[in-house]
Structure formats: C-alpha cells, structure tokens
C-alpha positions as CSV (number, residue, x, y, z in Angstrom):
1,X,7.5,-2.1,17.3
2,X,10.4,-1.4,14.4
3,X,8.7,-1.1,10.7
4,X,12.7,-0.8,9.7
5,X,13.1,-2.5,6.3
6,X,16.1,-4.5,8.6
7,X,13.2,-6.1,10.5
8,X,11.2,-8.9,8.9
9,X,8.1,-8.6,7.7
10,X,6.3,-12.0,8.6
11,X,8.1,-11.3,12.3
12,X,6.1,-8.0,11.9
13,X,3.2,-9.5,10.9
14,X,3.0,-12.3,13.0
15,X,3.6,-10.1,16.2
16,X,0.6,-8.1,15.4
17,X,-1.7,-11.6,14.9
18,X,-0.4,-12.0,18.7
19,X,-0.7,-9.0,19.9
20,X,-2.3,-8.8,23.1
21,X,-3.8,-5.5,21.9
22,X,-6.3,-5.4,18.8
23,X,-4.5,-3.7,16.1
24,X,-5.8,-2.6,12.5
25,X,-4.3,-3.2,9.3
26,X,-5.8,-1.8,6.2
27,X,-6.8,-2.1,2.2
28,X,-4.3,-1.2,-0.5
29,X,-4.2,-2.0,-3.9
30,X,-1.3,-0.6,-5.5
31,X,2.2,0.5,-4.6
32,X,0.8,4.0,-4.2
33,X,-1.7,3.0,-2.0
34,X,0.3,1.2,0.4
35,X,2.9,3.7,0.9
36,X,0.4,6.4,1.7
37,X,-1.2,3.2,4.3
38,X,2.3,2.9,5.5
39,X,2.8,6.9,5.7
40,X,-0.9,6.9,7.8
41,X,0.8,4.8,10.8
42,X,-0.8,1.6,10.2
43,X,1.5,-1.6,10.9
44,X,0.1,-4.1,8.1
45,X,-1.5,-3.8,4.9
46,X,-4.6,-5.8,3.3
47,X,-3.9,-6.6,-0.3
48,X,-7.7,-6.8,-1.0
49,X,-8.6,-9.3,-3.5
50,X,-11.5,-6.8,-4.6
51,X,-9.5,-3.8,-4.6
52,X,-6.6,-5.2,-6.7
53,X,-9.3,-6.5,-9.4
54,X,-11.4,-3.5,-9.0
55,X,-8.4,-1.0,-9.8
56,X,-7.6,-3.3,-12.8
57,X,-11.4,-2.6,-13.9
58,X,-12.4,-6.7,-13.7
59,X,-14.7,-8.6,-11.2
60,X,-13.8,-10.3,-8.1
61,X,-14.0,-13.2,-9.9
62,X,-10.4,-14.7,-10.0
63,X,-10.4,-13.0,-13.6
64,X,-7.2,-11.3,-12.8
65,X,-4.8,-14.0,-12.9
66,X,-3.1,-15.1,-10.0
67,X,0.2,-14.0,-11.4
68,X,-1.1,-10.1,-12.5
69,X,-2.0,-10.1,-8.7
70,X,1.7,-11.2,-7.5
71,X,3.2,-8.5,-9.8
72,X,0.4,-5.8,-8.3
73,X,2.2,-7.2,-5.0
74,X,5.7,-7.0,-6.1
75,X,5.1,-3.1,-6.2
76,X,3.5,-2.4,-2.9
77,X,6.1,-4.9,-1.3
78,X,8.9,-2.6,-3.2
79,X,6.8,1.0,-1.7
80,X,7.0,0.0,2.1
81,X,8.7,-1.6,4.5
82,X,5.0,-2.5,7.3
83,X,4.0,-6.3,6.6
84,X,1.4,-7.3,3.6
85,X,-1.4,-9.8,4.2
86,X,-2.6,-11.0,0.5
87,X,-6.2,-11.6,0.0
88,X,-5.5,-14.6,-1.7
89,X,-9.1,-15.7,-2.6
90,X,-9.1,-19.6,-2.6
91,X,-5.7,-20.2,-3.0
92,X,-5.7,-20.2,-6.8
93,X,-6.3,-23.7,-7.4
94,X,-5.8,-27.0,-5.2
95,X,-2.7,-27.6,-2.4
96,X,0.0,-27.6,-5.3
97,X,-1.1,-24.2,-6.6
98,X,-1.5,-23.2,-3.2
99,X,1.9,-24.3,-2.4
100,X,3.8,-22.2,-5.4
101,X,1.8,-19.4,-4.1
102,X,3.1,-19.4,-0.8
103,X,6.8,-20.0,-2.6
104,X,6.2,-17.2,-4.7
105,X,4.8,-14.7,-1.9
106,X,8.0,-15.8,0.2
107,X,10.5,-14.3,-2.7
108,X,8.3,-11.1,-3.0
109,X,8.6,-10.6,0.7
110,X,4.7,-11.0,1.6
111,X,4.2,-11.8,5.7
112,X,1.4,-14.1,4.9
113,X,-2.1,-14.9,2.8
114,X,-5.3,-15.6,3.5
115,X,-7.1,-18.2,2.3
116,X,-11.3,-18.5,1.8
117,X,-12.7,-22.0,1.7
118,X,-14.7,-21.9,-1.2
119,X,-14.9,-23.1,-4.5
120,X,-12.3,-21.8,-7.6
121,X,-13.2,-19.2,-9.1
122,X,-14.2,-17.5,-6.1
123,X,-17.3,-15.2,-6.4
124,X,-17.1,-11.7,-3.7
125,X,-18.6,-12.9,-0.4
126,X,-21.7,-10.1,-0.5
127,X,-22.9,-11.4,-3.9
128,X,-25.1,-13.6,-3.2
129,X,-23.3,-15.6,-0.6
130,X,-26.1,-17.9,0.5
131,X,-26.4,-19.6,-2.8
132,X,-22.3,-19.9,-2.9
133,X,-21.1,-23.9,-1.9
134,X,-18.0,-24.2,0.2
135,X,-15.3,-26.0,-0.4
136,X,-14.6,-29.6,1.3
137,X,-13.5,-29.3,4.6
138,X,-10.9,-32.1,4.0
139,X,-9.5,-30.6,0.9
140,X,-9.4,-27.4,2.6
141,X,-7.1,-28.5,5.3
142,X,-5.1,-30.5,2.8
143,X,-4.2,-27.4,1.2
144,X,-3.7,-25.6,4.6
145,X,-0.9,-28.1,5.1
146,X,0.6,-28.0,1.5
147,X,1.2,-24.1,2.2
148,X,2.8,-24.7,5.3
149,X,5.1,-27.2,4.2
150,X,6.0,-25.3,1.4
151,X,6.8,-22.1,3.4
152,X,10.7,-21.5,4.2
153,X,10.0,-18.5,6.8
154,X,8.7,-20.2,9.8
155,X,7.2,-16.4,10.8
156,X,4.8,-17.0,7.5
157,X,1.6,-17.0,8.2
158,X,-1.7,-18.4,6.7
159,X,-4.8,-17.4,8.1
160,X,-8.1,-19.3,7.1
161,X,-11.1,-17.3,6.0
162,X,-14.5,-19.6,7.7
163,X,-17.5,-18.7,4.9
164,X,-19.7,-20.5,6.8
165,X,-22.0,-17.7,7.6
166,X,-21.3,-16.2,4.2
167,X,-23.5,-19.3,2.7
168,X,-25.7,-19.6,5.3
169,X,-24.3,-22.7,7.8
170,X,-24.8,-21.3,10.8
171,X,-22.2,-21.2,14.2
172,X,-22.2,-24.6,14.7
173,X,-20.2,-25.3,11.0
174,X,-18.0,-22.7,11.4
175,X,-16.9,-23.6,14.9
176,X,-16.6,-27.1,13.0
177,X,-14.4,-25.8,10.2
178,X,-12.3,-23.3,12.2
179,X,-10.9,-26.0,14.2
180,X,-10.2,-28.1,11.7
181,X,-8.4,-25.3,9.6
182,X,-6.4,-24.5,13.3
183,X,-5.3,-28.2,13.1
184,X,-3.9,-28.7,10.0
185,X,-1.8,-25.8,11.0
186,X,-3.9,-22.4,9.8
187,X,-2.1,-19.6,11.8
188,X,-5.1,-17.6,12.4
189,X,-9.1,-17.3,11.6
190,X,-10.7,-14.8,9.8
191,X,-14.5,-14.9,10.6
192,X,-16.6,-13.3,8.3
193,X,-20.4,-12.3,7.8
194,X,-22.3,-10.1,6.1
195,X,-24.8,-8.8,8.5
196,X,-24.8,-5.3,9.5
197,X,-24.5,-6.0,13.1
198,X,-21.6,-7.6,15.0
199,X,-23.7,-10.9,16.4
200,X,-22.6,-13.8,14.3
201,X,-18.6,-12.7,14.9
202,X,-19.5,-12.4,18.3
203,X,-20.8,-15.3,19.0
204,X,-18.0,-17.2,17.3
205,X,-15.5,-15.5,19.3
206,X,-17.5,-16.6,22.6
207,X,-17.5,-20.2,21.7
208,X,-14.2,-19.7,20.4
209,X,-12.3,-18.6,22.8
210,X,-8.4,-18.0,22.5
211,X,-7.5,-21.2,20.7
212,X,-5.7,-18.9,17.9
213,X,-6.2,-15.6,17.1
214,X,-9.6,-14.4,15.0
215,X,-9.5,-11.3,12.6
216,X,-12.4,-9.9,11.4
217,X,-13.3,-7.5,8.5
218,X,-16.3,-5.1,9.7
219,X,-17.3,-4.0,6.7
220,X,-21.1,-4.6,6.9
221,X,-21.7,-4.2,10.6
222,X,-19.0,-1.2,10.3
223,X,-21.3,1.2,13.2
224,X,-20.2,-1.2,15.9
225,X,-18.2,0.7,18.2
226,X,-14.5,-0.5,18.0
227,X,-14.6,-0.9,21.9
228,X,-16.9,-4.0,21.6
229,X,-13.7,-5.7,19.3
230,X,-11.9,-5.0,21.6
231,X,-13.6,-6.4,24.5
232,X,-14.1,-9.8,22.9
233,X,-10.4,-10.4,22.3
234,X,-10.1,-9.6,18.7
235,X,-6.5,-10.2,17.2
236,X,-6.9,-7.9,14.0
237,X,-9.5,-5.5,12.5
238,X,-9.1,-5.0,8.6
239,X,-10.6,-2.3,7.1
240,X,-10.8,-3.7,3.8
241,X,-11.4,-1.5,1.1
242,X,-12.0,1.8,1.9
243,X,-8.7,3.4,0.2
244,X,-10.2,2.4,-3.0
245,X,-13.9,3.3,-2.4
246,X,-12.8,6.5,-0.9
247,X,-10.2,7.4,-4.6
248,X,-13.5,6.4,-6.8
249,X,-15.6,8.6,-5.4
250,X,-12.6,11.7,-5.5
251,X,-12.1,10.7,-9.0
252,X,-15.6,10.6,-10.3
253,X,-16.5,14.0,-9.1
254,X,-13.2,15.5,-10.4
255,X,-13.7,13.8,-13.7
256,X,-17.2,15.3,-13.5
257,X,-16.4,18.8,-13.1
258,X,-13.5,18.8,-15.9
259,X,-16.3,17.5,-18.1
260,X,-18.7,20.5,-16.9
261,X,-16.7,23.2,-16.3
262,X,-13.5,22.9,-19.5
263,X,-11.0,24.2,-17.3
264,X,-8.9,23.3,-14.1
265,X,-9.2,26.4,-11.6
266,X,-12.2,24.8,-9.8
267,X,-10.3,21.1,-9.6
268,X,-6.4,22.2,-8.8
269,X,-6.4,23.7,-5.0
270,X,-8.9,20.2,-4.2
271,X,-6.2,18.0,-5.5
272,X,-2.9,16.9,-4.4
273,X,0.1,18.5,-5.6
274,X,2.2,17.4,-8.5
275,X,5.1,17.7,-5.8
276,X,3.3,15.4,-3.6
277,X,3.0,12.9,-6.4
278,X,6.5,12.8,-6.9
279,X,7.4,12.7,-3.0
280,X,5.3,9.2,-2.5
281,X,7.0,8.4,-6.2
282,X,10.4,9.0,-4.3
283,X,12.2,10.9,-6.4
284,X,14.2,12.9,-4.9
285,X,15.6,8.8,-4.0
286,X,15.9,9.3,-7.5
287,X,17.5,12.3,-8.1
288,X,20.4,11.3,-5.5
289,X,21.1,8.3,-7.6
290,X,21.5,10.1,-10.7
291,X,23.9,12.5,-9.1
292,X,25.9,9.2,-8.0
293,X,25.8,7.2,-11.2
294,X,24.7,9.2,-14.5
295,X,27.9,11.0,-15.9
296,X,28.7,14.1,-14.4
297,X,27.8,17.3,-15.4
298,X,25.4,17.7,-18.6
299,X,22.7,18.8,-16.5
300,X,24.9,21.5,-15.6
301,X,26.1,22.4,-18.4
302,X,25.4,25.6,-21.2
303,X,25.7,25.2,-24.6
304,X,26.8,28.4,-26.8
305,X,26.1,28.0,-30.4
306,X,27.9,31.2,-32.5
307,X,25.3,31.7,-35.4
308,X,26.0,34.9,-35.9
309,X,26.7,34.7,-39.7
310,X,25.0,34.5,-42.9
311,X,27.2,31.8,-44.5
312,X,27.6,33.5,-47.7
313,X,28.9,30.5,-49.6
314,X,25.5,29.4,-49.7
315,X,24.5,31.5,-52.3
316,X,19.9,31.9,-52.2
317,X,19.9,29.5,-49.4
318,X,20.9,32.2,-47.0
319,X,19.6,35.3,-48.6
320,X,16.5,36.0,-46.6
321,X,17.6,33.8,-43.2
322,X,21.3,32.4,-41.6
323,X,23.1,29.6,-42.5
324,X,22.1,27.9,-39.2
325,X,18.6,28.3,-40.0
326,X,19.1,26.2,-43.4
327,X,17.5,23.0,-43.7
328,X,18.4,19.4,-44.0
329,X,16.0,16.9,-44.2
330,X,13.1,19.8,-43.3
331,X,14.9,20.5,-39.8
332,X,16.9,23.8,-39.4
333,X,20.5,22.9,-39.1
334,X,19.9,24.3,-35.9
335,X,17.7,22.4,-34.7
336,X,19.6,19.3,-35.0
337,X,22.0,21.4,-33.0
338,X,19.6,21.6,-30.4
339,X,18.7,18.2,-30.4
340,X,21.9,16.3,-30.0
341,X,22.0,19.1,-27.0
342,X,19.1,17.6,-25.7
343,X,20.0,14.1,-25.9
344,X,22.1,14.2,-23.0
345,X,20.5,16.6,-21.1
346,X,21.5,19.8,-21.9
347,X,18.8,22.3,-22.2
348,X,20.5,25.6,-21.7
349,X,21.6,26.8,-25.0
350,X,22.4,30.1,-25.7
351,X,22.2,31.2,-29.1
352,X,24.3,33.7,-30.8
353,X,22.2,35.6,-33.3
354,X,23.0,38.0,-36.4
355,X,22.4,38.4,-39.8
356,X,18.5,38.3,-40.4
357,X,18.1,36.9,-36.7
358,X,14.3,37.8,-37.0
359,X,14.6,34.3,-39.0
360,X,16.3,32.8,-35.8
361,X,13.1,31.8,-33.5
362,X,13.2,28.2,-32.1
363,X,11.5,27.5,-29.0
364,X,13.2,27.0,-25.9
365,X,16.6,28.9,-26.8
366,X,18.4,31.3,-24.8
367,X,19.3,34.5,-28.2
368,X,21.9,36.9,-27.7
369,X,22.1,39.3,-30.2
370,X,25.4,40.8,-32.4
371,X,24.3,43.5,-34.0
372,X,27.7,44.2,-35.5
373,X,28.4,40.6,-37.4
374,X,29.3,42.4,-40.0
375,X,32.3,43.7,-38.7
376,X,32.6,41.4,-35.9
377,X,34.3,37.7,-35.4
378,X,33.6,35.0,-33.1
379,X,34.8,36.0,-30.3
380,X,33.1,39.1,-30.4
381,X,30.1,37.2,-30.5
382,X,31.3,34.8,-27.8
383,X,32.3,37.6,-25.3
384,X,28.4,38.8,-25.9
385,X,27.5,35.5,-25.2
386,X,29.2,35.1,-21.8
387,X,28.9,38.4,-20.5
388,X,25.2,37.6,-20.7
389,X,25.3,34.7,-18.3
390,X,23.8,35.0,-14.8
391,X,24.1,33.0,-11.5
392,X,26.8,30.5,-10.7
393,X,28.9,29.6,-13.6
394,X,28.7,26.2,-14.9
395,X,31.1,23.9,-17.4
396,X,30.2,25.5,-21.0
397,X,30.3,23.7,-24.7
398,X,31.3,26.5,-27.4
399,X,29.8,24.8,-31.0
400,X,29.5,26.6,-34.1
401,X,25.5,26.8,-36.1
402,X,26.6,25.4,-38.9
403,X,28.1,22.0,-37.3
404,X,25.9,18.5,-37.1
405,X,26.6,16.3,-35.3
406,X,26.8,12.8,-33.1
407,X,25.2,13.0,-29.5
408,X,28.5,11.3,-28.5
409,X,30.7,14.7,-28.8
410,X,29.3,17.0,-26.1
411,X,28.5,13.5,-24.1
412,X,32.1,13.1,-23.9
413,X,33.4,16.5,-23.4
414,X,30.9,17.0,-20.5
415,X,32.5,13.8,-19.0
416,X,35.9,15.3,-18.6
417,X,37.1,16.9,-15.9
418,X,39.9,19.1,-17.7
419,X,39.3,22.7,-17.4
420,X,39.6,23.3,-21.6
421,X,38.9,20.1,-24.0
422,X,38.6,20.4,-27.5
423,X,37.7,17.6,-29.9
424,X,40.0,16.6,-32.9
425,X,38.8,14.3,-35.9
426,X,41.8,12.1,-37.0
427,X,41.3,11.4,-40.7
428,X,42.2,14.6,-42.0
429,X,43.7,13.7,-44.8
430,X,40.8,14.1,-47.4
431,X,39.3,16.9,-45.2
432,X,41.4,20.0,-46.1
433,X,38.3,22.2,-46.6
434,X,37.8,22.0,-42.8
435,X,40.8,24.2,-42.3
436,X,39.2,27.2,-41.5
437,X,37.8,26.0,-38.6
438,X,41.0,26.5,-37.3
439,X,43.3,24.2,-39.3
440,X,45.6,21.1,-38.4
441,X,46.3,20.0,-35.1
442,X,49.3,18.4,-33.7
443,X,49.2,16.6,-30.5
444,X,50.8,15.0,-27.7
445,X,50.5,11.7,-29.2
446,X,48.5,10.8,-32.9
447,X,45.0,8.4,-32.5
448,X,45.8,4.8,-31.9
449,X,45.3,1.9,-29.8
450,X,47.9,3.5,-27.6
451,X,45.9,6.7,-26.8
452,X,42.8,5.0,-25.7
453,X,43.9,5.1,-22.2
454,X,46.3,8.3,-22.6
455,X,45.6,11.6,-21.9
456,X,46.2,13.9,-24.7
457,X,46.9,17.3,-24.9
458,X,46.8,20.3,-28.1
459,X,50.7,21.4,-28.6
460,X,49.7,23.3,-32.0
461,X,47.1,24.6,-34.4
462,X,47.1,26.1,-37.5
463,X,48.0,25.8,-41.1
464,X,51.4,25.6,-41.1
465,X,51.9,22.7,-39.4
466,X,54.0,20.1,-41.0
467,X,51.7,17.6,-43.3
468,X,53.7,14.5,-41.2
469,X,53.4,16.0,-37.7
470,X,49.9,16.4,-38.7
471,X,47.7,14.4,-36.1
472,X,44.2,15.9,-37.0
473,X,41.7,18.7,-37.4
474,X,40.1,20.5,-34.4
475,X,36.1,20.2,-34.8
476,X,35.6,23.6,-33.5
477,X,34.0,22.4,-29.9
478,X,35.8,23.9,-27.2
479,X,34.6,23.0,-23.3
480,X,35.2,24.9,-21.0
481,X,35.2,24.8,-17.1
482,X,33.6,26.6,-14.7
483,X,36.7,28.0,-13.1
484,X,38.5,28.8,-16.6
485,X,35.6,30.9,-17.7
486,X,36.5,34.1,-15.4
487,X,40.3,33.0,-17.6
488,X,38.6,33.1,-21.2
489,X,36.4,35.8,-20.5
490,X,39.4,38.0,-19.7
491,X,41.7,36.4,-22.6
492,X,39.0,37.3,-25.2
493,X,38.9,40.8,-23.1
494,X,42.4,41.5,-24.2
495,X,42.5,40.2,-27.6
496,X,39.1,42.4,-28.6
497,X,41.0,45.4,-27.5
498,X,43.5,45.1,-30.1
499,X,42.1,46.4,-33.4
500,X,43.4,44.2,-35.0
501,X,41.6,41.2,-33.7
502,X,38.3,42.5,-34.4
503,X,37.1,39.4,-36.5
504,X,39.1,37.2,-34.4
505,X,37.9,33.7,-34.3
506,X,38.1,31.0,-31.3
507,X,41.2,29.8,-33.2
508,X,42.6,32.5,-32.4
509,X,41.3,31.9,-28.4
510,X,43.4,28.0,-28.8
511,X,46.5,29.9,-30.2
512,X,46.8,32.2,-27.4
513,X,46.1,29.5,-25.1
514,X,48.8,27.5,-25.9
515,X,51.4,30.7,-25.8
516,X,50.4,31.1,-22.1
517,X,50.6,26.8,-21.7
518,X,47.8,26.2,-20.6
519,X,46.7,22.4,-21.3
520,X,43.7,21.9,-23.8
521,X,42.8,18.1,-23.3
522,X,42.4,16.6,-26.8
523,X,39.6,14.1,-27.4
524,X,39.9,12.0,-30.5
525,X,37.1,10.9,-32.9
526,X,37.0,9.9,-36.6
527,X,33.9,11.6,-38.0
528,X,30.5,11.5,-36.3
529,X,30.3,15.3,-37.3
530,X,29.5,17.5,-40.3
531,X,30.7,21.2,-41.2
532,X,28.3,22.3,-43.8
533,X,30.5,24.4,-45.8
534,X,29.4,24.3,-49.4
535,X,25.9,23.6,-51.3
536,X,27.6,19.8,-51.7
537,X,27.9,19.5,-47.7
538,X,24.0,20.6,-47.4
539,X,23.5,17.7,-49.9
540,X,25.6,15.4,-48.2
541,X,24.0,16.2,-44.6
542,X,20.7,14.6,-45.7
543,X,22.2,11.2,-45.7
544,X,24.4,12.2,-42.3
C-alpha cells in the first residue's frame, strides 16, 4: 500500500483496521519519534497516551492537557506521512468534548483515536486497574456517536478501548460493552488486559468473532508468539511504548557515564551522529529552501577589510595598536566590522593587517599581512589580500577598518547582481571631511523618488567635480563579482607597476574603471555609516 503524503491518512489507516492480514503499528511520542517509526517500515503510528505524558515528565493522569497533547500531535503529523492512531484516554471529557476532539484531530490530519471507557481523569490501565470504575455503558456510546457525527472524513476512525478485564468484570461484560460500543458506530475494538498470558484476548476474540475488527496491545503477555495473533484473526498489534522505554534506558546510562567518566570519548562512537540528527530534522529540506528564498549570495560571499594603517590622526589612541583596533563603546572598531559581517551571514573575512598587527588578534578572522604599510597604499594591501585567496572565487565586499556601519550596506550590495557596486551617501553637503575616501560622486541620476526603481550607475569621482553636479560621496565599499575579480586583480597589477602608484588607493581602482567604461552600479543611502576620522568621530561613534 502507498504511504505517499498524496494518499489519505484515515484511508491508510482504515485499510490496515481491515486488513485481512494482521499488521503492527507502533508507539511514538514526538515528531522525532515517529519519523524514525515511519523510517522502520511500519504503516501506522500509536500516539501513546503514556509516552506523550511520560516525555513531558507528568503522569498518565490526563495532567497534560488535552490541548499540549494535540500540539505534541501536530509535530508527528507534520514528520510523516504513515497514519496516526491517538491514544486519546477517555475522550477528554463527555460527547461535546469528545466531539471538538475529533474536529480538532480532523484539521491536524490524525486517521483516528481511541477511546477507553473509563472515568475522567483517566488513571494508566496497570495501576491498579481492579480498583478503577468504568464509565456508563450508555454514556459511553453516547459519546461514540457524538464523535462520529462530528467527523467530516468518513475514512475516520474511532476504535473503543473495552476495560472490562482491566477492573476486573470478566468476558461476559466485555462481550456486553463491545457490542454496544460496535452499535453506536465504534469502528473497531481494542481489547485489553493486563495478564501476562494471551487467555482473556483470546477468548474474547472466540466469542467475538469477526463482527468488527479487535486490536490488541500485548504488552504484558508480550512472550506470546505473534503466530497465535495471527491465527485468531487479529486486526492490529500495537506495540505501545517501547520507543520510549527503549530512549530512557539509552539516556540514563549515557547520562551516567558523562557523570563518571568527565569526558565524551567513551559516549561518542555509541551515539548517533550529529549528521543523523540533522537528516531526521530534514535539513538539508532546509537548506534547499534557503537557496530558493533567502537573498542570494552572503553565504558566499568574502569580506576584505584594509586595516593596514595606524590612523595617525588619532594621536595616543593609536600609538601602541591600529586605528581599527580602537574602541567604541568597549568593542574594537573592528569588531563591529565583523559583526554587521555576521549579521547577514558572512563569516569569511579577511583581514588586512599592518602597523602593530600583533595588536590585531580577533577570533575567527582570516589576517594577511603588509609588511610595507609604510610605504604602501591600499591597493597594495588589497592585491595581498586577493592573491591570498584559494578555491573558487566568490562575490567579494572591499570595506575599510576604520568604517561602522548599518547591517543594511553589505545586505544590499550582496543582493545585486552587477559585477562592481559601490555605495554612495547622498547628503554630502555637510560631509566634506569624507573626501578622502575618494571624494564626490556624480551619477547617472541624483537620489530621489525617481531612482528607487532606476538603476544607477558611477559616471565620476573625485574632488573636482562641480559642487551642482555633485550627487554624493562614495562610502568606500566596493563589491565585487566573482568574474570581475580575475579584471581587478590584473587592473591593480598594472597600476602597482607604475612607481608612481605605490600608495595608490581603491579610488584610484574606481577612476581607472570608469576610463576603461566599465559600469560601477551605484546604490544610494543617506547615512547608516560612520568614518572615524578624527578624535570627535570616535566620540560621536558611541552614540552611532
């Protein structure tokens, strides 16, 4: 039979009840539980009543509520795609209880319950069942009907759970109450007993007969050989709660020897596999969606940050470590770096290091070193920086260490598709000390409702642009493809091996760019970022 999630699962279930084979359906209690049930080969699951409250760490008692239960089920319903049988104790109250359960199961795609007739709260049939009362037969079937009627599925199933040899009533009541529960409409009848041989079943199922089909649960008279089920006519065997009796004991003598033994070499090769944790957690399910619908490429993306300078204009703050090493608000500018990095997932950052880069020693950072700062420029240290790259080459953020800023900027650069985007802040006008991050900009068109849709692109940089052509002030981030690195790494080739480019910055990179056209996508912003320049910008970058 088809387990496709395409196929019902009450058809699924309800097939099996009338099977003319006897099939097994077993315990789960979690979402976990029942895909690893599913993955065993089983066709149906048992949503044990004691399993779910036992894994919540309560009694079998009704003292989880009948609503934790349905959300335990909404989880194993959403982990496989074989039917689910709930345990459902006495039905959580009378028939109009009964009858929002069976509603409630229907929308959770459940294939059917099972009811005990006892009295609310319920009390676990091998405590003490002979002092336990039953529930009125009449009642019983009353609420039998209620669930019926209320089910929209006509595949549902309710199966009646007889408790007559439970509390000690002998054959003769349970052949009573088992066909009045078939009348008012029970689908099937679980027989239960608590001996530790099959004889009471047994001779139920005689008398019985094949008036509807009888499931048992041998889990006190579990030596009987499954042959003898088998030859009485059984419907289903459920083996009830052995996936969680079988986890407690695995967990208690793992928890044991961590406590005895301090360390993990005895417990790892007896466990299962991170890697298999994540396979049942289906994430490589989740992995294909983020390829589909998170934005493209920060994952894949490298970060150079050029820290290669001291920052002189900081006067004692940089004497014994590098401006990018400063702090604001206790956190090395550069760690703010790292973190707006981080924030949208990209964790290869490679870190250009210079003056005092002994000082230079954050965790988790890619350094390359230039040992010639001194008499060196940015793209000297940015040639370093790629040449140092191995494997495949992937999109690549250029930033400067002395820069804070907003998540948002290298979010939206790595959303472009353009093979060189730079960012450009628009209110320039009271930010002339940024100029030497390459001075003005002029663009294709200036920052206004009508470029929100536009594509923009760099037509000039520098300082001697005209003050009303002026459009902005390049941020000094420039991304970069992976198919114009090979194109910048040669570029930057040429202009090193001219002497006098030797302290050439990336401004330089943008000017040269532009001479040979190629496009430089403009992104606008207005602020969101911070050079610190000057003592006052170290000041002002606490309150950024």
């Amino acid at each position: 039979m088809s387990s496709t999630p395409n196929h019902r699962t009450t058809t699924q279930f309800r097939t099996l009840l009338q099977s003319d084979q006897l099939e097994f359906i077993c315990e789960a209690h979690n979402g976990l539980s029942a895909k690893i049930v599913q993955e065993a080969g089983f066709k149906g699951i048992w949503a044990s009543g004691l399993s779910i409250s036992a894994q919540f760490g309560v009694r079998d008692n009704n003292e989880a509520s009948w609503t934790q239960v349905l959300e335990d089920l909404e989880f194993m319903s959403d982990a496989t795609t074989i039917p689910i049988l709930l345990d459902g104790d006495t039905g959580y109250g009378n028939f109009n209880n009964m009858q929002r359960l069976v509603r409630k199961l229907e929308q959770r795609k459940i294939a059917a319950v099972c009811i005990e007739d006892k009295l609310f709260p319920k009390t676990n049939s091998f405590i003490k069942g002979g002092a336990q009362p039953m529930a009125d037969l009449h009642e019983f079937c009353g609420k039998i009907k209620a669930g019926k009627d209320a089910q929209t599925d006509p595949d549902f199933s309710i199966i009646a759970r007889v408790e007559a040899f439970i509390c000690g009533w002998g054959l003769a009541e349970a052949l009573r109450r088992a066909e009045a529960y078939h009348q008012a409409g029970a689908d099937g009848i679980l027989i239960h007993s608590a001996l530790s041989v099959p004889d009471e079943i047994l001779a139920f199922k005689q008398e019985w007969g094949n008036r509807c089909p009888v499931v048992i649960v041998p889990t006190k008279y579990y030596a009987t050989p499954t042959d003898v089920f088998r030859q009485h006519g059984f419907s289903i065997v459920i083996w009830a709660n052995h996936m969680l009796r079988s986890s407690v004991t695995a967990m208690q003598k793992t928890a044991k020897t961590l406590k005895e033994q301090e360390h993990l070499l005895s417990i790892e090769d007896k466990v299962a596999p991170v890697s298999e944790i994540f396979r049942l957690q289906n994430a490589a399910e989740l992995q294909e969606a983020e390829d589909r619908y998170l934005p493209k490429g920060a994952e894949d993306t490298t970060a150079i940050v050029l820290a290669a300078s001291r920052g002189d204009e900081l006067g004692e703050l940089t004497e014994h470590q590098p401006k990018t090493m400063v702090k604001i608000q206790g956190t090395p500018i550069l760690s703010h770096i790292v973190d707006a990095y981080n924030a949208v997932g990209i964790k290869d950052i490679v870190v250009v290091r210079g003056y005092k880069k002994e000082a230079v020693t954050l965790p988790n950072l890619t350094y390359v070193d230039n040992t010639d700062y001194a008499d060196s420029g940015e793209l000297d240290s940015l040639l370093k920086a790629l040449k140092s790259r191995k494997g495949p080459a992937q999109s690549t953020i250029i930033s400067y260490g002395d820069l804070l800023f907003n998540k948002y900027i290298p979010q939206s650069l790595c959303q472009e598709q353009d093979d060189l985007v730079v960012f450009v802040d628009s209110n320039w006008q009271d930010q002339t000390s940024y100029t030497r991050l390459g001075g003005f900009t002029e663009c294709t068109m200036p920052n206004s409702r009508k470029a929100f849709n536009a594509k923009i692109y760099l037509k000039q940089l520098g300082d001697s642009i005209p003050s009303d052509a002026i459009h902005g002030i390049w941020m000094g981030f420039l991304k970069v493809s992976p198919s114009a690195l090979p194109l910048i790494t040669g570029i930057i080739t040429e202009l090193l091996a001219k002497p006098g480019n030797r302290k050439a910055g990336i401004a330089q990179l943008l000017q040269e760019l532009l001479q040979r056209q190629q496009p430089i996508r403009v992104l606008y912003t207005v602020g969101h970022w911070l050079d610190i320049n000057s003592l006052e910008d170290v000041v002002q970058a606490g309150n950024f």
